[in-house]
Every structure is written in C-alpha cells, then in structure tokens.
C-alpha positions in Angstrom: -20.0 15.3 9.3 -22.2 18.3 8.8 -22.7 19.6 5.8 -21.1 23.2 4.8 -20.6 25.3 1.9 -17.2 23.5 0.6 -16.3 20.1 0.0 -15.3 18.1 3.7 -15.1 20.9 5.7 -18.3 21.2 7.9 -18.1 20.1 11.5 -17.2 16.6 12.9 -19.5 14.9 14.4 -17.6 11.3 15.8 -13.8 10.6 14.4 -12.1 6.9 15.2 -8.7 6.2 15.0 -7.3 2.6 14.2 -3.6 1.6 13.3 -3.0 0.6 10.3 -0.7 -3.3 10.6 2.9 -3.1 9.2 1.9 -5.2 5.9 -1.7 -4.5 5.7 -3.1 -3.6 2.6 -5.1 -1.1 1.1 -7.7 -3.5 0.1 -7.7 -4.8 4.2 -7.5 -1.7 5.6 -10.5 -0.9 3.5 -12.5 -3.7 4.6 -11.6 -3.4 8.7 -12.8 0.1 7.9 -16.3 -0.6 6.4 -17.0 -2.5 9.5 -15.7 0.1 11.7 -17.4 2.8 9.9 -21.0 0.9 9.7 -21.0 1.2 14.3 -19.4 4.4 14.3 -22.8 5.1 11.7 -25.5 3.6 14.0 -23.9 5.3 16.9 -24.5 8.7 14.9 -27.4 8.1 13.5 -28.8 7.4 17.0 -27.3 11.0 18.2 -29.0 12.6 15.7 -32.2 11.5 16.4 -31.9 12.7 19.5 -30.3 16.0 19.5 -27.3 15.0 21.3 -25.1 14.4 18.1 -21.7 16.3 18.9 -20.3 19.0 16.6 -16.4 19.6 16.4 -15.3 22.3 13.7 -12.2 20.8 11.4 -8.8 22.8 12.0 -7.9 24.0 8.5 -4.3 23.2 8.9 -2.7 20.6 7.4 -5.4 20.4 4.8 -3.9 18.8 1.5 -5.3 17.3 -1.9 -5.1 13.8 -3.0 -5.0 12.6 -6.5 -6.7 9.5 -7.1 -4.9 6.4 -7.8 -4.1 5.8 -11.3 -1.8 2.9 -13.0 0.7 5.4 -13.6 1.5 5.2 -10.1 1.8 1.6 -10.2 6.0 1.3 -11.1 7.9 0.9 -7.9 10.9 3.2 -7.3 13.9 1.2 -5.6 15.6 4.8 -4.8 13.2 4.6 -1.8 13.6 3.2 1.4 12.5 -0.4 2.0 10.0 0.7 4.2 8.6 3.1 1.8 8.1 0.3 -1.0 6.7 -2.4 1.5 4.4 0.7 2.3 3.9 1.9 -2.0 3.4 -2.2 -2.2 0.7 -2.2 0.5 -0.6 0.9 -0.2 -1.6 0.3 -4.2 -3.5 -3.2 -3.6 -5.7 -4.2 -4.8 -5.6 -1.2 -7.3 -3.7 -0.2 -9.2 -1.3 -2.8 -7.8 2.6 -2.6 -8.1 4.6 -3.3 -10.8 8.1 -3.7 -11.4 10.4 -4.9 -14.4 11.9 -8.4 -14.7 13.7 -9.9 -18.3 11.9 -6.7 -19.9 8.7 -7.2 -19.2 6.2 -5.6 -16.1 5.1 -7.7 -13.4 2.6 -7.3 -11.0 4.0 -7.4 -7.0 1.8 -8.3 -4.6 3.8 -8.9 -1.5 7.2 -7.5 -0.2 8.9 -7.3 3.2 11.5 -5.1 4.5 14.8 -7.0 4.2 17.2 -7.5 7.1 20.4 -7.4 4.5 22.3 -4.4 3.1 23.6 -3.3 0.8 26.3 -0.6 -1.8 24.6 -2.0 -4.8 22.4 0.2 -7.3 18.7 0.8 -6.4 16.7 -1.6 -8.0 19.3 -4.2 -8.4 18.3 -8.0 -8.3 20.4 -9.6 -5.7 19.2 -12.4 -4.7 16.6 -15.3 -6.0 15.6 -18.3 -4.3 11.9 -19.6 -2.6 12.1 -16.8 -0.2 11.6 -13.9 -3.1 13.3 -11.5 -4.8 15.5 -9.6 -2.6 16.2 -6.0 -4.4 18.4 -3.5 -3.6 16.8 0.2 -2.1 17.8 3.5 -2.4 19.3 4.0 1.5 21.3 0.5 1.4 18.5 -1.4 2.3 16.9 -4.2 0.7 12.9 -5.2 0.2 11.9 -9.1 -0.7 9.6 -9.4 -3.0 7.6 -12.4 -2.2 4.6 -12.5 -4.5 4.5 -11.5 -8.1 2.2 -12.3 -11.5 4.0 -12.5 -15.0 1.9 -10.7 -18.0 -0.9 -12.9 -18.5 -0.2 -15.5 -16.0 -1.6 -16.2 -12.4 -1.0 -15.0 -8.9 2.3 -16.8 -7.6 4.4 -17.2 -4.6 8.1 -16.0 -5.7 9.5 -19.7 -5.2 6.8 -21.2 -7.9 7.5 -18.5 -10.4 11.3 -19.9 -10.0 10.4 -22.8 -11.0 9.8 -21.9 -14.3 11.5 -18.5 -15.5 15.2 -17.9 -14.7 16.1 -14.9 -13.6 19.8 -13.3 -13.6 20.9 -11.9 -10.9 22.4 -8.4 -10.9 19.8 -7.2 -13.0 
C-alpha cells in the first residue's frame, strides 16, 4: 500500500483473496500466506519500477480494531457453537493455543472437529471418551471432538494415547 498520514489507510496497490480450509490453522494459514504474499511482492515491486503500479483508495467502512492475541484468550467457551470452537481452536495455533480444563487442571487443545452428535446437556460437558477424542457438549446442542491435547508438562498427544494413561469421568 501507499503510505498516508494514519496507520493502514493509504491506497491499495494489489489485494489477493484466498480461502481459508475448514480446519486450517492460524499457524498454516500464516505460512500459505508468506508464500502468497512474497509473488504478490515481486509483482509490485516490478509495477513500481515502472510507473504502472495501480492505486485503489481503502473504503473506510467496516474499519475495526484488533487486539492482539494474548493467553488470556486461550480458555475455550463451550456456550459457543461447535463451529465457533473448531474455528477459536484453529484460530489460536500455534499461539496462544487453546486450553481447556480436565480433572482440574488446564490442558492445551490442539485439534477439534465439529461433531455430528447432539445434544440437551450443559455446555462444556464431557460426554464421551474413547480413541476418537473428547466429545464435549456446545452451547447450541452441538458437540466438538477434541482430538489432540497436551497435559501440563507433558507432550503433544493424540486423544486415544492420552487415554491410555489418565482416566477421565465422564459428565464432567
């Protein structure tokens, strides 16, 4: 963009668009993005060098402010829909990553998938543990599995290998 008197608000010069995959992480997106950007930068650089680099003025509206991640973030809230927590998942890897409580104590999740199941249960209600993840109750009915997850001060794990060492109860 050109530069202008106020933070990101001169003129465009080339925008590209990409869709962002329905369990793709921050941390992906981030990296698909770096190699998009660095063609979409050659491209411009070449424009402007010659004289022909574009200029489209940024529409004010719809202009908003975002905070910048922060572990206080990180706590997942089952009162959402499972879409929105696959999405609060995806969206806070690889940092702050998402947490969530199990036996008392805060877990890291790295992986969850909107579940086909409903549910009347309580938001954030455990019902159901086996290899295929934790499946936990959301806020519309729905349900998210949790399929990855690290203990405090343990490794990276599947959901089925953590099983095989920690009970859980369900209901919880």
């Amino acid at each position: 963009m050109y530069l202008a008197s106020e933070m990101d608000t001169g003129d465009l010069i080339y925008t590209e668009k990409t869709a962002i995959g329905e369990y793709e992480t921050s941390g992906e997106l981030f990296d698909r993005l770096m190699a998009l950007g660095a063609q979409l930068l050659v491209k411009t650089l070449r424009d402007i060098e010659r004289g022909t680099a574009p200029r489209t003025p940024q529409s004010a509206e719809g202009v908003s402010y975002v905070r910048p991640l922060d572990k206080s973030l990180s706590p997942i809230d089952f009162r959402r829909s499972p879409r929105e927590v696959v999405k609060w998942v995806c969206g806070l890897q690889p940092w702050p990553v998402a947490t969530m409580e199990i036996n008392g104590a805060p877990h890291r999740v790295f992986a969850a998938r909107v579940g086909e199941e409903k549910t009347g249960r309580a938001p954030g209600t455990l019902l159901a543990a086996d290899r295929g993840g934790l499946l936990v109750a959301c806020g519309d009915g729905g349900t998210v599995r949790i399929t990855e997850i690290q203990a405090p001060g343990r490794k990276r794990v599947s959901v089925g290998d953590y099983l095989l060492g920690h009970k859980i109860e369900i209901g919880e």
